[in-house]
C-alpha positions as CSV (number, residue, x, y, z in Angstrom):
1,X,14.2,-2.7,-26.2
2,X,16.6,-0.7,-23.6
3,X,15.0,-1.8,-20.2
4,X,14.7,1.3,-17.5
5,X,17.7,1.3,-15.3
6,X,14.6,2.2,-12.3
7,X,13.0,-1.1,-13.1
8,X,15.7,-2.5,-10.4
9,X,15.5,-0.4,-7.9
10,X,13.7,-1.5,-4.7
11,X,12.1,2.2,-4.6
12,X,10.3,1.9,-7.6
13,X,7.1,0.1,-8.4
14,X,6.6,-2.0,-11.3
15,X,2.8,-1.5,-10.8
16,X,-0.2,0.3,-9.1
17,X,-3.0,-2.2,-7.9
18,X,-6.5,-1.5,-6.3
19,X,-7.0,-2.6,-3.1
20,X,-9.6,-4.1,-1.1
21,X,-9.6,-4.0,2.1
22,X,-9.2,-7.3,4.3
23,X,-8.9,-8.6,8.0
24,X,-8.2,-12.0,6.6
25,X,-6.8,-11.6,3.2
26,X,-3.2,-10.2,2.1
27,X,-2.4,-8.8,-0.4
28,X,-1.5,-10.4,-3.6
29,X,1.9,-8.8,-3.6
30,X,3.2,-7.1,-1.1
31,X,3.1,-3.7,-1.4
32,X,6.0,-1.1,-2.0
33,X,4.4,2.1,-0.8
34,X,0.8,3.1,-0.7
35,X,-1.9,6.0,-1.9
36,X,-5.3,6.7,-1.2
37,X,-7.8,8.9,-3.6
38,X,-9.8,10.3,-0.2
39,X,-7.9,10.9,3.2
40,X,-8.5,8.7,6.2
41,X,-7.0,6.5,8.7
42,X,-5.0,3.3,7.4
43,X,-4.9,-0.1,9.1
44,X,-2.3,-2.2,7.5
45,X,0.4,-4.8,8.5
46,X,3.8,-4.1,7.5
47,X,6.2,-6.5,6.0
48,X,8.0,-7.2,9.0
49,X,4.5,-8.4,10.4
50,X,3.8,-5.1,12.9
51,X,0.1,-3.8,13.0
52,X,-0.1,0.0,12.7
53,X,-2.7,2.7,12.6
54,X,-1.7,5.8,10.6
55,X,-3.3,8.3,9.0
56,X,-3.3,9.2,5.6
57,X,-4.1,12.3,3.4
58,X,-5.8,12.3,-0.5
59,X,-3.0,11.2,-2.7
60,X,0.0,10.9,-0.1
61,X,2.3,8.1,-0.8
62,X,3.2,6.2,1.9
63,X,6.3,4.7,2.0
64,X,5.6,1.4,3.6
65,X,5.9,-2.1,2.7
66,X,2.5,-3.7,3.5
67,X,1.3,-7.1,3.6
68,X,-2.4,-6.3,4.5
69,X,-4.7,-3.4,4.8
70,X,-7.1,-4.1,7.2
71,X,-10.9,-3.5,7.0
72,X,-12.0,-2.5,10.4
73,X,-9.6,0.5,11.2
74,X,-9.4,1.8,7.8
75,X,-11.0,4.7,6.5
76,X,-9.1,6.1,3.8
77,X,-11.2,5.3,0.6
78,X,-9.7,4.5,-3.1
79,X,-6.5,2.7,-2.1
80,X,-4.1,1.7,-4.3
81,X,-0.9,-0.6,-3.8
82,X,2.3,0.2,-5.1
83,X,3.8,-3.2,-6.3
């Protein structure tokens, strides 16, 4: 079976996971980027360990690495990790 030259590539994600969100739990995997079904705000902690606030709209990709997305802060409903 030929194997998708994108399959390397940092950019893309092998997977899309629900995600619950957490003040005490990271994720499985770190996330790649991430979506949300309904818009909202977005409490996560990035890779390199930084808490942010941002704000997201229904189905934007954002092009973060995430450890955690945070349950107090977040209101952005039906997100999804990019893995």
């Amino acid at each position: 079976m030929a194997r998708n030259p994108d399959q390397s590539s940092q950019f893309t994600a092998l997977d899309l996971v629900p995600v619950t969100p957490s003040d005490s739990v990271d994720l499985l995997v770190n996330a790649r980027a991430i979506r949300a079904q309904g818009a909202g705000t977005l409490r996560l902690t990035t890779i390199s360990g930084n808490l942010r606030n941002t704000n997201i709209a229904a189905g934007e990709v954002l092009l973060v690495g995430a450890s955690r997305i945070h349950a107090a802060g977040t209101t952005a409903t039906g997100i999804e990790a990019m893995i």
